[in-house]
VEXDREN-2710 file (C-alpha; in Angstrom, 1 decimal):
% VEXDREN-2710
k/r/px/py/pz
1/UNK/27.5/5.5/-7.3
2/UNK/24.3/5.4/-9.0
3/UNK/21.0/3.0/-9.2
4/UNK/22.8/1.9/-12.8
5/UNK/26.1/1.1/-10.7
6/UNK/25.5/-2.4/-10.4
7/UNK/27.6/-5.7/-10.5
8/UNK/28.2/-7.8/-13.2
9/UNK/25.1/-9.7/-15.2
10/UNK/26.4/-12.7/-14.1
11/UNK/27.3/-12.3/-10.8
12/UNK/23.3/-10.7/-10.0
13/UNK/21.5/-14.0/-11.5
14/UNK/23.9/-15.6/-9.5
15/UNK/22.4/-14.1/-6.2
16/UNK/18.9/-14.0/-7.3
17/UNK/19.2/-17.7/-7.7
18/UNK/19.7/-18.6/-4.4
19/UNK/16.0/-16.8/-3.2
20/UNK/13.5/-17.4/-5.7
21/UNK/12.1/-20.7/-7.1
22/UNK/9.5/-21.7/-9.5
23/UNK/5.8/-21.6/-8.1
24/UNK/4.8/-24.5/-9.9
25/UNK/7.6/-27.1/-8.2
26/UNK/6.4/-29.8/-6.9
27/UNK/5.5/-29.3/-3.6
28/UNK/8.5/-31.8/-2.0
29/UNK/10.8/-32.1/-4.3
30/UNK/11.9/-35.7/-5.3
31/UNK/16.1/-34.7/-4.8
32/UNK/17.9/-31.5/-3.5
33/UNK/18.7/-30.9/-7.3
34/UNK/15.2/-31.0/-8.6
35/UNK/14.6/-28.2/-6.2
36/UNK/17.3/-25.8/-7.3
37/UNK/17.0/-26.8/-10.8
38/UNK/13.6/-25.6/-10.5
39/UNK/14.7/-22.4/-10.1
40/UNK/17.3/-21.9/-13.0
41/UNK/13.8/-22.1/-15.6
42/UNK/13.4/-18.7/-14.5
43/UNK/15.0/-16.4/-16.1
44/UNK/13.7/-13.1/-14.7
45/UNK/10.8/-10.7/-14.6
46/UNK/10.2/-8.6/-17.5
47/UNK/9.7/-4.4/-17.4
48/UNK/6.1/-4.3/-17.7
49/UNK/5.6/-7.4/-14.8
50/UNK/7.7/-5.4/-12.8
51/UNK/5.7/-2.1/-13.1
52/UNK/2.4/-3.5/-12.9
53/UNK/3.2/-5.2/-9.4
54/UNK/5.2/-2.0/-7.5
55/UNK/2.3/0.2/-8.8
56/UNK/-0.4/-2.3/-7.5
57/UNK/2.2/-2.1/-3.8
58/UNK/1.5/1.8/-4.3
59/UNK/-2.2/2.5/-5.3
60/UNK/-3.2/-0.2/-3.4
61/UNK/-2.2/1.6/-0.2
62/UNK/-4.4/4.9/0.2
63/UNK/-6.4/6.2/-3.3
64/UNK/-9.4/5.8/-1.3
65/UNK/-8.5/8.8/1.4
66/UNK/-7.0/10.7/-1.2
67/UNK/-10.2/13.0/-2.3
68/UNK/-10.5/13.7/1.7
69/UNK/-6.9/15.5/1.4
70/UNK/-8.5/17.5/-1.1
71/UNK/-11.4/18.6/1.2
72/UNK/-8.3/20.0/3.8
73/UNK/-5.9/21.4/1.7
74/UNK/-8.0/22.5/-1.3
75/UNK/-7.7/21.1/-5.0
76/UNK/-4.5/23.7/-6.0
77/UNK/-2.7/22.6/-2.7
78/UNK/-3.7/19.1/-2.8
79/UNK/-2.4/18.3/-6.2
80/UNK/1.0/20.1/-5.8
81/UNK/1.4/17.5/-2.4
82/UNK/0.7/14.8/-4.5
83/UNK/3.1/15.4/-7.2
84/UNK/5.7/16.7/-4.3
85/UNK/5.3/13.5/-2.6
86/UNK/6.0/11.6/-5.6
87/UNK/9.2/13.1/-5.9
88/UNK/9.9/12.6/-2.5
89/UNK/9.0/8.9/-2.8
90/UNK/11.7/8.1/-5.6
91/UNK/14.2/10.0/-3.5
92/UNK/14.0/7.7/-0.5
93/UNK/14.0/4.5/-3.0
94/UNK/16.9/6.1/-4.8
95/UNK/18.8/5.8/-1.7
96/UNK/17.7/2.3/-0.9
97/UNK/18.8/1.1/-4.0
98/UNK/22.3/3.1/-3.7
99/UNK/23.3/1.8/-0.4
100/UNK/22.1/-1.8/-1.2
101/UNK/23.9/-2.1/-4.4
102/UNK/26.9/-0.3/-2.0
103/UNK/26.9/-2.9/0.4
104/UNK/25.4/-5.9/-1.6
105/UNK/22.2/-6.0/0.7
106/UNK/19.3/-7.8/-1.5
107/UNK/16.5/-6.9/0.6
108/UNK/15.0/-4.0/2.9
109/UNK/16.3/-6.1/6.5
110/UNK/19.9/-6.9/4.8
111/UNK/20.2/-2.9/4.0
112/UNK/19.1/-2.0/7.6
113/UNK/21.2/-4.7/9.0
114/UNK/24.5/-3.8/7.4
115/UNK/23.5/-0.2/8.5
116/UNK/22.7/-0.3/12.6
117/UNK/23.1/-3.9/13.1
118/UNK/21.2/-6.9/14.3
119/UNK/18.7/-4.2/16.0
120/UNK/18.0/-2.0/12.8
121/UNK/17.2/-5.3/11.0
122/UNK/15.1/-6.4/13.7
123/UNK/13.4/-2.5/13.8
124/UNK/12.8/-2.6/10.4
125/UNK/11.0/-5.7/10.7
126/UNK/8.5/-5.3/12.7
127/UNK/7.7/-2.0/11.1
128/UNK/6.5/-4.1/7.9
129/UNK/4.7/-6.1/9.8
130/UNK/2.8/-3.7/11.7
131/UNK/2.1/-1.4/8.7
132/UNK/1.0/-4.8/6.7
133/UNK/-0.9/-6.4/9.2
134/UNK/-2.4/-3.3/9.9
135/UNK/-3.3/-2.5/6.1
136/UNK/-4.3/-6.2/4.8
137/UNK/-6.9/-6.3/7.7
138/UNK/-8.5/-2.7/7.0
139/UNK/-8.8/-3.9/3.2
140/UNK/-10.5/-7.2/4.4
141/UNK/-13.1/-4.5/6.5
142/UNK/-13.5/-2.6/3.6
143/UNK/-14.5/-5.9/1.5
144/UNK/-16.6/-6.6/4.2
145/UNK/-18.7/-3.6/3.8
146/UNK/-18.6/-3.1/0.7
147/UNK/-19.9/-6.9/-0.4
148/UNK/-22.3/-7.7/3.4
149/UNK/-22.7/-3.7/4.7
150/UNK/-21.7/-2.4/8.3
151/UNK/-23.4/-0.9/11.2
152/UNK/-20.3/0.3/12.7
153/UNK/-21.4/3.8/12.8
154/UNK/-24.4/2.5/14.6
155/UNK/-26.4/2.8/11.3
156/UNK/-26.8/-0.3/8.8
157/UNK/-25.3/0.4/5.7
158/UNK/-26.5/-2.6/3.0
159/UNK/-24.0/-4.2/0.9
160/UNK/-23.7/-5.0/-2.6
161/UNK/-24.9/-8.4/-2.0
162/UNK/-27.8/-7.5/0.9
163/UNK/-28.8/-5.2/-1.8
164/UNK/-28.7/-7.4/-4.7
165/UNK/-30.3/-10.7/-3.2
166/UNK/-31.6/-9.4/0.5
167/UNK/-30.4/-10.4/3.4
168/UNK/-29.5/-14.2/3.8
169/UNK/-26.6/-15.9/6.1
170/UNK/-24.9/-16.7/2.7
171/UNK/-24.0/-13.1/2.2
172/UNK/-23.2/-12.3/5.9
173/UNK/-19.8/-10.5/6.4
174/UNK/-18.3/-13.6/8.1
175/UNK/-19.7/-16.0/5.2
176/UNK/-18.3/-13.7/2.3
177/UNK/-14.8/-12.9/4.0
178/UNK/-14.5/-17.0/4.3
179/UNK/-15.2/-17.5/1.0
180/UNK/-13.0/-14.6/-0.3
181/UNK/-9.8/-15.7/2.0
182/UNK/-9.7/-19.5/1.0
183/UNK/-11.0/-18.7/-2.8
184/UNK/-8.6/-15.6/-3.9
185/UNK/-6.5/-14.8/-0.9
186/UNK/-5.1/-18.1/-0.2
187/UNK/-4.3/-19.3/-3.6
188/UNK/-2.7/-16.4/-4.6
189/UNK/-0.8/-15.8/-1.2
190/UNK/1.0/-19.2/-2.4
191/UNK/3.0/-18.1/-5.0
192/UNK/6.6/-18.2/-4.0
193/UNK/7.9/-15.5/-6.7
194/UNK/6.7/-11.4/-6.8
195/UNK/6.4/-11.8/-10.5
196/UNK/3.9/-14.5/-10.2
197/UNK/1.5/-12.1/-9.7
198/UNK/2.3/-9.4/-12.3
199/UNK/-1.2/-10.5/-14.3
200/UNK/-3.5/-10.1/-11.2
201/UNK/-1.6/-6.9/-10.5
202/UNK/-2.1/-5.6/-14.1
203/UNK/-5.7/-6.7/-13.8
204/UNK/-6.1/-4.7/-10.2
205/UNK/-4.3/-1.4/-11.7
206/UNK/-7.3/-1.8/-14.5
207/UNK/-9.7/-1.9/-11.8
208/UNK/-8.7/1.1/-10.0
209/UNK/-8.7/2.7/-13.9
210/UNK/-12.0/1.8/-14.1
211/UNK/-12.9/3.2/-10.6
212/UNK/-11.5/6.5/-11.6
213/UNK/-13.2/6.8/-14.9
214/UNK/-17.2/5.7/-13.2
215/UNK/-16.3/8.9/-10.7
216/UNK/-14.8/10.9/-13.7
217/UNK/-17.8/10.4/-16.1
218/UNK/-20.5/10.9/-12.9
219/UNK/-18.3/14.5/-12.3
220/UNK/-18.1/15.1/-15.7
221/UNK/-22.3/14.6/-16.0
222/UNK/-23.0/16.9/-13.1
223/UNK/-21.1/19.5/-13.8
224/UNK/-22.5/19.8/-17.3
225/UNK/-26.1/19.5/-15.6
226/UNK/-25.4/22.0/-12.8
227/UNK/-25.4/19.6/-9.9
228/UNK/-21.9/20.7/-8.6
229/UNK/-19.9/23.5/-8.0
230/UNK/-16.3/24.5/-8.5
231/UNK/-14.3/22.8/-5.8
232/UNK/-12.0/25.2/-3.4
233/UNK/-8.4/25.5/-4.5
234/UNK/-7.0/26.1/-1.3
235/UNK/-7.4/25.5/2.2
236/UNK/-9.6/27.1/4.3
237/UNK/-7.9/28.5/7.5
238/UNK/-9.4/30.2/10.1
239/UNK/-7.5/30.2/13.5
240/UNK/-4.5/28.0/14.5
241/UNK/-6.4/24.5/14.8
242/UNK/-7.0/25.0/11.3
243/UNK/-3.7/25.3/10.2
244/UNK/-2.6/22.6/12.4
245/UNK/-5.0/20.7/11.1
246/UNK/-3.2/20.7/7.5
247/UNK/-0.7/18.4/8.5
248/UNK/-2.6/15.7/9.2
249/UNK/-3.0/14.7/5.4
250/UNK/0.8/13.8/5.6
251/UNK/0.4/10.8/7.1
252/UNK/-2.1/9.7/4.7
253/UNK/-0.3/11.3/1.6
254/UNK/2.6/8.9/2.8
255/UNK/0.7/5.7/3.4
256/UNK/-0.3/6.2/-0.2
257/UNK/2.9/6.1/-1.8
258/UNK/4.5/2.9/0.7
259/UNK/6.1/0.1/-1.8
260/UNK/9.6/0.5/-0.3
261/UNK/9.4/-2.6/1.6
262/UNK/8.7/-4.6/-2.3
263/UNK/11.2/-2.8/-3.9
264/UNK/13.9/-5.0/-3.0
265/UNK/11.8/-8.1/-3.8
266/UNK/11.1/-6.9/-7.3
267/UNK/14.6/-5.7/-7.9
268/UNK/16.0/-9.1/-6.9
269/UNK/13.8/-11.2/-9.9
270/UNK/14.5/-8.2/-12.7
271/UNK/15.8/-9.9/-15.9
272/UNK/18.0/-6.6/-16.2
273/UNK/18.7/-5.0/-12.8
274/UNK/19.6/-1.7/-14.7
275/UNK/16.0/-0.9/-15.3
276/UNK/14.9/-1.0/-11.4
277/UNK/15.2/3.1/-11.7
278/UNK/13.0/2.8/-14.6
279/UNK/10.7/0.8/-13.0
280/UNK/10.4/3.1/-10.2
281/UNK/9.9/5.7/-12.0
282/UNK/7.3/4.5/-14.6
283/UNK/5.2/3.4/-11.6
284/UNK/5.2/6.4/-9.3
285/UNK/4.4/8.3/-12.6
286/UNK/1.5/6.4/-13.3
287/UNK/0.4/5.7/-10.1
288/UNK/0.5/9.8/-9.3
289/UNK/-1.5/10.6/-12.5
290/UNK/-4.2/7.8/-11.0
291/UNK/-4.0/9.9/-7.8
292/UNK/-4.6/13.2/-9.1
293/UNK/-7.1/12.6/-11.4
294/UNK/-9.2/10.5/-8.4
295/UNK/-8.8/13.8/-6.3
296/UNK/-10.0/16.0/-8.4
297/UNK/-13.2/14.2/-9.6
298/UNK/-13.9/12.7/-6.2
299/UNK/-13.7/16.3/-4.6
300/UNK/-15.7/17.8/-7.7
301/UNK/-18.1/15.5/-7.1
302/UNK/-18.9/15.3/-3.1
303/UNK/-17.0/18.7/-2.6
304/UNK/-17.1/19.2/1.5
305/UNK/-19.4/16.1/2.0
306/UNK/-16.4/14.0/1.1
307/UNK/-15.7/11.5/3.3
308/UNK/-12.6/10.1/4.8
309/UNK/-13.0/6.7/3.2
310/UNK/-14.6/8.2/-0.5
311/UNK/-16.3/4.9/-0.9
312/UNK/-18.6/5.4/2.2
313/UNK/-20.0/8.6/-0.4
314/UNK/-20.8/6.1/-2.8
315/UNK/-24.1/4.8/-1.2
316/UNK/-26.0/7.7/-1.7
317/UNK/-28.0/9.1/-4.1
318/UNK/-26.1/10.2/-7.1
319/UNK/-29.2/12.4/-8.9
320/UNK/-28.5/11.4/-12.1
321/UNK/-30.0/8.3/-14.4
322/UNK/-28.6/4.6/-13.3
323/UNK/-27.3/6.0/-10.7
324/UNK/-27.6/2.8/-8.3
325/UNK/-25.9/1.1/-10.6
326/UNK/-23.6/3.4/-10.8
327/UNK/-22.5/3.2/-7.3
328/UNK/-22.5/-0.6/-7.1
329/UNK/-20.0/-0.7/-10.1
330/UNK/-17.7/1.7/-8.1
331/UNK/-17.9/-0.2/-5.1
332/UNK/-17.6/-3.8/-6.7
333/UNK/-14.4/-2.7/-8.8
334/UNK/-13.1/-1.6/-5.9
335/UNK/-13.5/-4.1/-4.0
336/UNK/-12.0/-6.6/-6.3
337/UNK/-9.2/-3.8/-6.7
338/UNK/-8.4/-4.4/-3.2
339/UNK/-8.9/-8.4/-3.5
340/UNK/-6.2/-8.6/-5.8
341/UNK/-3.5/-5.9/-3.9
342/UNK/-3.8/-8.4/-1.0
343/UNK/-1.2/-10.5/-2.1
344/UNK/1.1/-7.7/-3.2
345/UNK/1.5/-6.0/0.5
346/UNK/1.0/-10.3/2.1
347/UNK/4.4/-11.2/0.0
348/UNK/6.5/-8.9/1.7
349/UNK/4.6/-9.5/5.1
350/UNK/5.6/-13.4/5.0
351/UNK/9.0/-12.3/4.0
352/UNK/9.5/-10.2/7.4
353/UNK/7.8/-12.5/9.7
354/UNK/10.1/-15.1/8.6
355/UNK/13.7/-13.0/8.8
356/UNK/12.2/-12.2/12.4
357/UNK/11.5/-15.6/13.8
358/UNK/13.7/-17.7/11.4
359/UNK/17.1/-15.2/11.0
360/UNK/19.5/-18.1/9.8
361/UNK/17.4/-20.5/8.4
362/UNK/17.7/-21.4/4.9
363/UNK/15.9/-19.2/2.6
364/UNK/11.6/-19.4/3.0
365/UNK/11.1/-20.4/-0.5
366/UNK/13.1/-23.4/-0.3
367/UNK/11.4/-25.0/2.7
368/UNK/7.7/-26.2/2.0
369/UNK/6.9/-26.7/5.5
370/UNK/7.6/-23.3/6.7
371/UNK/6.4/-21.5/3.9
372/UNK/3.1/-23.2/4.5
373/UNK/2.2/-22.4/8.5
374/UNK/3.4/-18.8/7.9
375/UNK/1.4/-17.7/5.1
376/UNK/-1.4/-20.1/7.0
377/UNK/-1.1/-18.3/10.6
378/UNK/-0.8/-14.4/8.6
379/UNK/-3.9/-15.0/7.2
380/UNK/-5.8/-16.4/9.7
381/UNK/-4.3/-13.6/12.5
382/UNK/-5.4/-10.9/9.5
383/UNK/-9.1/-13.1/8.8
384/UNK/-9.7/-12.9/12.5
385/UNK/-9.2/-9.4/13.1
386/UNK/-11.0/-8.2/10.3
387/UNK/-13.8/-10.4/12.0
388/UNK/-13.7/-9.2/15.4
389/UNK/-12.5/-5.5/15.3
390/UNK/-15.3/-3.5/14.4
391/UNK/-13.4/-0.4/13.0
392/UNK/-9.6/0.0/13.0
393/UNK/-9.7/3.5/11.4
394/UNK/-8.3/5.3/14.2
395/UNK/-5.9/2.5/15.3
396/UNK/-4.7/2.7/11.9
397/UNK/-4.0/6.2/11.7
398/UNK/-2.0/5.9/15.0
399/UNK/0.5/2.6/14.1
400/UNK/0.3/2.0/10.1
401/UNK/1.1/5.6/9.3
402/UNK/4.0/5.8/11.9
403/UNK/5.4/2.6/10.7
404/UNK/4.7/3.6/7.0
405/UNK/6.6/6.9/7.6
406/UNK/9.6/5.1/9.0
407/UNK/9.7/2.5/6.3
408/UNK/9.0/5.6/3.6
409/UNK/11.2/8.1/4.7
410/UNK/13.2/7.9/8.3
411/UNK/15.1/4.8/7.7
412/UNK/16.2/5.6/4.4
413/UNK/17.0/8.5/5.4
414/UNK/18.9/7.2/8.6
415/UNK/20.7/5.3/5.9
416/UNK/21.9/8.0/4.4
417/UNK/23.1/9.8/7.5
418/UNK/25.1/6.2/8.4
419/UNK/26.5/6.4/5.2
420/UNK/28.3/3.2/6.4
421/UNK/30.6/3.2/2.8
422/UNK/30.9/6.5/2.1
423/UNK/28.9/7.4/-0.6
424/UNK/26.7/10.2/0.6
425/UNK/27.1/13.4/-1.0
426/UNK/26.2/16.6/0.7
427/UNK/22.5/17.0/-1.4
428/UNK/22.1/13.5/-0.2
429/UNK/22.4/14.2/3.4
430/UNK/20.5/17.6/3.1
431/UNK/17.5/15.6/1.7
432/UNK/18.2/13.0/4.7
433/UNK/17.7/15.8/7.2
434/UNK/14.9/17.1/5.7
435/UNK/13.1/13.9/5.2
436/UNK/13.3/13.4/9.0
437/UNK/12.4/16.9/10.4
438/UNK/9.2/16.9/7.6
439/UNK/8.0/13.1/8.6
440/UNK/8.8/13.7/12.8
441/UNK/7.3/16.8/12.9
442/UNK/4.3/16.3/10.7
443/UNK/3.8/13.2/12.5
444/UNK/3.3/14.3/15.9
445/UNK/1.3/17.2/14.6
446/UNK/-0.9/14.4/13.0
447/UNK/-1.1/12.7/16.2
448/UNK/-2.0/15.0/18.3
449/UNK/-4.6/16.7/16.3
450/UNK/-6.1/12.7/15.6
451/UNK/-5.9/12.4/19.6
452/UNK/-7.3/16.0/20.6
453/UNK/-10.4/15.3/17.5
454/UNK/-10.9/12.2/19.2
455/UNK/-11.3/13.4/22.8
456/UNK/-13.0/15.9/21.9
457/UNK/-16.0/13.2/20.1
458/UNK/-15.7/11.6/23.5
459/UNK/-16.3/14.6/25.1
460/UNK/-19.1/15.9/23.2
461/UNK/-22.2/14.0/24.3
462/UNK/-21.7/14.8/28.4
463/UNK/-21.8/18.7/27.5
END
């Protein structure tokens, strides 16, 4: 069977109709019919709506520690990761999709469900939600520095708006976070259908554009001038720790191309459900293309100064004319980039939480009540840790990237190896093995060289 192996037209709107809902229903519906008429107005997301909102799930996710995977495995070896990745990526959704239209499973936890069970489901679960939560409160840090400044590192960085205006308790990072949550978070977290979004995501893929093509035309300028050099194309090993050390892009390089948990979502509101492989693949194409080109000029431009977060590079001195505003109109766009992928990675989130705690309840969309103090409590649990956690960096790399390789590559992988109806074929399983031994092993190499770095910065200031 393939991704075009689907069931009838009919039959698929007829299952799509009992999950999604129009966004602009009244609130409590007057009658029980009034609220599932509402739903037969829509009539299913379009190619380009699709695209737009699984490539803002995917470059929302990790372009800004991309250039620092350049800085380990040099610009040849970097690329080739990137594009073999890719690949990778639409391997593991190809299975997803297979086995779901297999078993008739219209979302992630039904797929992992009809695979191990109950306890898969429930595994599965709280993968998304740890790799979610954990992601949706780094990007609200980010915004935070970026718009009010940090002195995390123990040294005050100024924000846009310090730097604009000065220093007032209007632009303090608990202030601007407040005003961003209930003014674009929370109105756009209460949209009941993916394709809602499809114009904020198309406006946040722009963003990201226009991210990549400031840092493009700043490379392009100083390499013309002189001001930088050719970057390495390989990696630059000199005993074992070094080439340990390689493998710790993985997870990163993984946690860039996570969507798989939207997949399902976006498949489920298609017009035509034959273009989902279409969709995947337009997106990862595009979204890879973004990535490679932000490598390259972001590693041409701070070379081995690059830093893990690329931003952080951006409030220097650039050494060439308007350069100030230069590096406010990176870090505003992405910012905003960020502002508007929120709602992408919450929708899922919701979703999750709500097959966890509510497993036979009638679907989320069609109960105001619930809908309502979930995506409430999510965002006040997400607005409160980015509040009180100072830095999650290293948290991060320890829990979202080993949920985001599980969701990315063990469990549909595991799938695979299940092959509950029969439907593997032996290329299939051969991938599944390898997908396992690559994301395990790299993993724990990750790990431990994130732990042993770690200690050793502990260690440092008593010797």
């Amino acid at each position: 069977m393939t991704i075009g192996d689907i069931a009838p037209k009919k039959e698929r709107k007829s299952r799509r109709s009992k999950a999604v809902v129009d966004e602009n229903a009244p609130l409590l519906p007057k009658r029980q019919d009034e609220e599932e008429a509402s739903f037969d107005e829509f009539n299913g997301a379009s190619f380009t709506g699709a695209v737009f909102n699984l490539s803002t799930t995917i470059v929302g996710a990790g372009i800004m520690a991309l250039p620092a995977t350049m800085k380990v495995l040099g610009l040849g070896l970097g690329i080739a990761m990137i594009v073999f990745m890719a690949f990778l990526t639409n391997a593991s959704i190809d299975m997803l999709l297979r086995f779901s239209r297999a078993g008739k499973s219209v979302s992630y936890g039904g797929l992992m469900g009809d695979a191990f069970g109950k306890y898969g489901r429930i595994l599965l679960q709280i993968c998304v939600m740890v790799n979610n939560i954990g992601v949706l409160i780094v990007y609200m840090i980010i915004i935070g520095d970026v718009l009010s400044g940090t002195s995390s590192s123990g040294v005050h960085h100024a924000g846009v708006l310090e730097g604009w205006f000065g220093e007032h308790w209007w632009n303090g990072r608990t202030f601007v976070l407040l005003v961003t949550t209930l003014g674009i978070f929370a109105p756009l977290a209460c949209f009941k259908r993916i394709d809602s979004l499809r114009f904020t995501s198309a406006l946040s893929v722009a963003l990201a554009v226009v991210f990549l093509v400031i840092t493009a035309g700043i490379s392009i300028i100083k390499l013309i001038s002189g001001g930088v050099a050719m970057p390495r194309m390989l990696p630059d090993i000199t005993d074992l720790a070094s080439f340990w050390n390689l493998f710790t892009v993985v997870p990163v390089l993984v946690t860039a191309y996570i969507c798989h948990y939207n997949v399902h979502s976006i498949d489920n509101e298609l017009e035509d459900s034959t273009q989902i492989k279409a969709v995947v693949g337009t997106s990862l194409a595009l979204c890879s293309s973004v990535y490679i080109m932000t490598s390259f000029f972001g590693f041409l431009l701070f070379g081995d100064g690059t830093l893990d977060d690329v931003l952080a590079n951006f409030d220097t001195n650039l050494g060439i004319p308007y350069g100030s505003l230069l590096n406010d109109a990176v870090r505003v766009s992405y910012a905003a980039h960020l502002m508007l992928v929120f709602p992408i990675v919450f929708y899922p989130l919701r979703l999750n939480m709500d097959g966890l705690l509510f497993p036979s309840a009638r679907p989320l969309v069609l109960v105001n009540l619930r809908f309502t103090l979930l995506t409430t409590g999510l965002i006040t649990v997400i607005f409160m840790g980015a509040n009180f956690i100072p830095s999650i960096w290293d948290a991060f790399q320890f829990t979202g990237a080993t949920a985001a390789v599980c969701l990315g590559f063990i469990f549909p992988a595991a799938i695979t190896l299940r092959d509950h109806h029969s439907i593997a074929t032996k290329k299939d399983r051969i991938l599944a093995i390898f997908m396992i031994v690559l994301a395990v092993f790299s993993n724990l190499v990750a790990i431990y060289s994130d732990a042993y770095a770690l200690f050793k910065k502990h260690e440092s200031p008593r010797e």
